[in-house]
C-alpha atoms as one frame of an Amber mdcrd trajectory, in Angstrom:
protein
  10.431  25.013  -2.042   9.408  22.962  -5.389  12.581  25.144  -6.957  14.797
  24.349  -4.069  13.717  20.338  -5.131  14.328  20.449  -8.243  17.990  21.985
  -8.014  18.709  19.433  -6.177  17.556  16.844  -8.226  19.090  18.538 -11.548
  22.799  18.329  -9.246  22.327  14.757  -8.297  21.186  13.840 -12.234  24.545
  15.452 -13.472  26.487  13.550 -11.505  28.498  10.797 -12.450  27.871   8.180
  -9.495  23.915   8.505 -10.512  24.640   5.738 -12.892  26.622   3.572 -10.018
  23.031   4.660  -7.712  20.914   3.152 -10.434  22.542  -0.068 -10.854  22.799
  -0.089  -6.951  18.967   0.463  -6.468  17.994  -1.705  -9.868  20.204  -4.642
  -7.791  18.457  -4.360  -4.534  15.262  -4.150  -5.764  15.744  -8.115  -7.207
  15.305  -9.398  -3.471  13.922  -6.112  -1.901  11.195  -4.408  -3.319  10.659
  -2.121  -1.270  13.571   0.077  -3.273  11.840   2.677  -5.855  13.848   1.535
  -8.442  11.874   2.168 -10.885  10.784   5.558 -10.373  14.628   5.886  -9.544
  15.234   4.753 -13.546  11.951   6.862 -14.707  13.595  10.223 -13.063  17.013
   9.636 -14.626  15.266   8.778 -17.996  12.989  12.294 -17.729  15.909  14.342
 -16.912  17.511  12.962 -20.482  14.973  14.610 -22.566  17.131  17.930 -21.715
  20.351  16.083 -22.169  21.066  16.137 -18.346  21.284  11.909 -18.573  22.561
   9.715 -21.322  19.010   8.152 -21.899  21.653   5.002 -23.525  23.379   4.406
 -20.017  20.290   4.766 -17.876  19.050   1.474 -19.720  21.707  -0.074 -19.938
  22.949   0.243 -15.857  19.153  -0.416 -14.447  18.839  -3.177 -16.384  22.258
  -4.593 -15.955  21.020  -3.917 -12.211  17.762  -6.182 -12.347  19.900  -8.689
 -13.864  22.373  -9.010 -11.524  19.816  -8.454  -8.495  17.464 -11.459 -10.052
  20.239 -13.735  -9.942  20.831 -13.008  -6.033  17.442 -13.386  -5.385  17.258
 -16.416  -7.563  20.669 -18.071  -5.302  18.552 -16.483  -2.283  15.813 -19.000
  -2.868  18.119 -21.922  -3.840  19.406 -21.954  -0.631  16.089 -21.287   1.478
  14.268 -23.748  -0.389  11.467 -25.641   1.487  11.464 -22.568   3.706   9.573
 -20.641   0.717   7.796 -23.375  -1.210   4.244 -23.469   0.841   3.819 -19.645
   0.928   0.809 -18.075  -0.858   3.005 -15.612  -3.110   5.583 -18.864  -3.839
   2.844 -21.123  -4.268   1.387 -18.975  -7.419   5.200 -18.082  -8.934   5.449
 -22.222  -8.605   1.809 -23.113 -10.408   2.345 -20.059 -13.365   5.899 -21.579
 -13.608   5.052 -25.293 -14.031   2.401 -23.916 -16.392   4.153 -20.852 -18.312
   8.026 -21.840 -18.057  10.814 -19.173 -18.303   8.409 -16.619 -19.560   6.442
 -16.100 -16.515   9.804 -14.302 -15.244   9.065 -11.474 -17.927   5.248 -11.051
 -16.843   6.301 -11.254 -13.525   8.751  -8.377 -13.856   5.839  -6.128 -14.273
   3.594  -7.811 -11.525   3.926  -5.417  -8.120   5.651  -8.445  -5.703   5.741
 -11.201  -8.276   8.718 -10.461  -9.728  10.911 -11.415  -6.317   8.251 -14.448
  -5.765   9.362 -15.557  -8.986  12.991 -14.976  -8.716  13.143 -16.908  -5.509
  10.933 -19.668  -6.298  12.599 -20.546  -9.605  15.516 -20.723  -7.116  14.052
 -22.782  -4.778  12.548 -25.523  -7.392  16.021 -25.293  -8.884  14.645 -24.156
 -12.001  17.752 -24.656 -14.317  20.022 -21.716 -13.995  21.090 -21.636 -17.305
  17.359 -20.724 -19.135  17.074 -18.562 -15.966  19.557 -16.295 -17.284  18.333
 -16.486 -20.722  14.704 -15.773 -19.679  15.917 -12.617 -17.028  18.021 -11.188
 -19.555  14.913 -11.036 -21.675  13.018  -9.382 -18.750  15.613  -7.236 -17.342
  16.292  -5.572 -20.795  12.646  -5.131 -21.447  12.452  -3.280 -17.958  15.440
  -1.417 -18.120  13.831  -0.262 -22.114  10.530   0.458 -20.878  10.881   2.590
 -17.532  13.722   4.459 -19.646  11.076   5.280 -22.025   8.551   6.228 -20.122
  10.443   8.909 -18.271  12.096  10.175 -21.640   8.739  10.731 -23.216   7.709
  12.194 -20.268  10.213  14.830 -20.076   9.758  14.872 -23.829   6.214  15.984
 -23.089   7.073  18.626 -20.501  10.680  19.435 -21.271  10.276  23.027 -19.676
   8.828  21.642 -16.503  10.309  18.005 -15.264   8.165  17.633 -12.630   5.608
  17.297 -14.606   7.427  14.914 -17.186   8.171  12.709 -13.959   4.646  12.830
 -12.906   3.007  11.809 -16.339   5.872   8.925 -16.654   5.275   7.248 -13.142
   1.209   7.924 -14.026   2.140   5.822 -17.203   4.029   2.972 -15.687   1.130
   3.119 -12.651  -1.508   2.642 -15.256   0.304  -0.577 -17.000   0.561  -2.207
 -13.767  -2.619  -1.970 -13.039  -3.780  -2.820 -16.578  -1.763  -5.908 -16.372
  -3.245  -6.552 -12.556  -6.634  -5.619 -14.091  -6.131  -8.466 -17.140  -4.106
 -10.938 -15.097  -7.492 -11.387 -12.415  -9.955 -11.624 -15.293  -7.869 -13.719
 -16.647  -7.830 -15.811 -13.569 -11.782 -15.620 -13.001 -12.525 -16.941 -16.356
 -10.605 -19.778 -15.794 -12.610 -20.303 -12.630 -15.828 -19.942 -14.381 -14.665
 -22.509 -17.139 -13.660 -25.138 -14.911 -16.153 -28.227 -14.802 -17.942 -27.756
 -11.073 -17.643 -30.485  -8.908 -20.713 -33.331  -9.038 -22.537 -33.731  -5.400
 -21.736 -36.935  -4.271 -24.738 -39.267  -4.020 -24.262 -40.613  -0.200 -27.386
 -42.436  -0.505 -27.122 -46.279  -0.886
């Protein structure tokens, strides 16, 4: 059965239109996350370590993708605008934006949901389109670079067995989410610690 799988998935990576199927699935996965994207881009980038994928072109589509996808999701939330702005997810990707600026779109990117908060909330505060692009061609690229990585070391690592490269490259890309989950709440506690608690008000007269 696991040989019947993996014929399959050698056919599909030797096909041309994989590259149009990244880019496709890089694109939706701007305003729907649900799409595995990313393990999409990790597969095609194992499969290069036996020169079944141009490791090059895999980049360069999925990010291309995310790029293009961010800036539908960004004209998504331009046009829903007030709709968005009081929800709990829109309401964070508004605070870390008035705080951070552009560069909360490239920590976002690697946030499990915040990237599409972001996108659509920098759309719906009209966040200036222009450093938009600059700042999500920053983070696209560095997505596209990293899950193409990841799966290329992987299959790197296990070049005689690719289901095993693809395992150990969506265990890597697993464990940097969470480290960045892990670092982004302690960050967030300390804060809370730090703050200056509130004085009891003295109701007496």
């Amino acid at each position: 059965m696991s040989h019947a799988i993996l014929d399959l998935v050698q056919q599909v990576m030797s096909s041309p239109w994989l590259y149009v199927a990244l880019f496709a699935l890089a694109l939706l996965d701007g305003f729907f996350p649900v799409v595995p994207a990313e393990t999409a881009v990790i597969t095609a980038a194992v499969f290069a370590a036996s020169g079944q994928t141009n490791l090059a072109l895999v980049i360069v589509v999925s990010a291309l993708g995310a790029f293009a996808g961010d800036h539908v999701s960004y004209l998504i939330g331009k046009k829903s605008g007030g709709r968005l702005r009081h929800r709990k997810a829109f309401v964070w990707a508004g605070n870390a934006l008035a705080e951070r600026g552009g560069m909360i779109l490239v920590a976002a990117r690697y946030i499990p949901g915040g990237r599409t908060a972001t996108t659509l909330t920098m759309g719906a505060v009209r966040h200036p389109l222009r450093s938009f692009t600059f700042f999500d061609a920053i983070a696209a690229a560095s997505w596209g670079l990293y899950s193409g990585l990841i799966g290329f070391f992987g299959g790197m690592a296990f070049e005689n067995d690719p289901i095993k490269g693809l395992l150990l490259g969506l265990g890597i890309a697993l464990s940097v989410t969470g480290l960045v989950e892990v670092i982004r709440w302690a960050r967030k506690r300390r804060a809370t610690q730090a703050s200056p608690e509130r004085l009891p008000v003295d109701t007496s007269v």
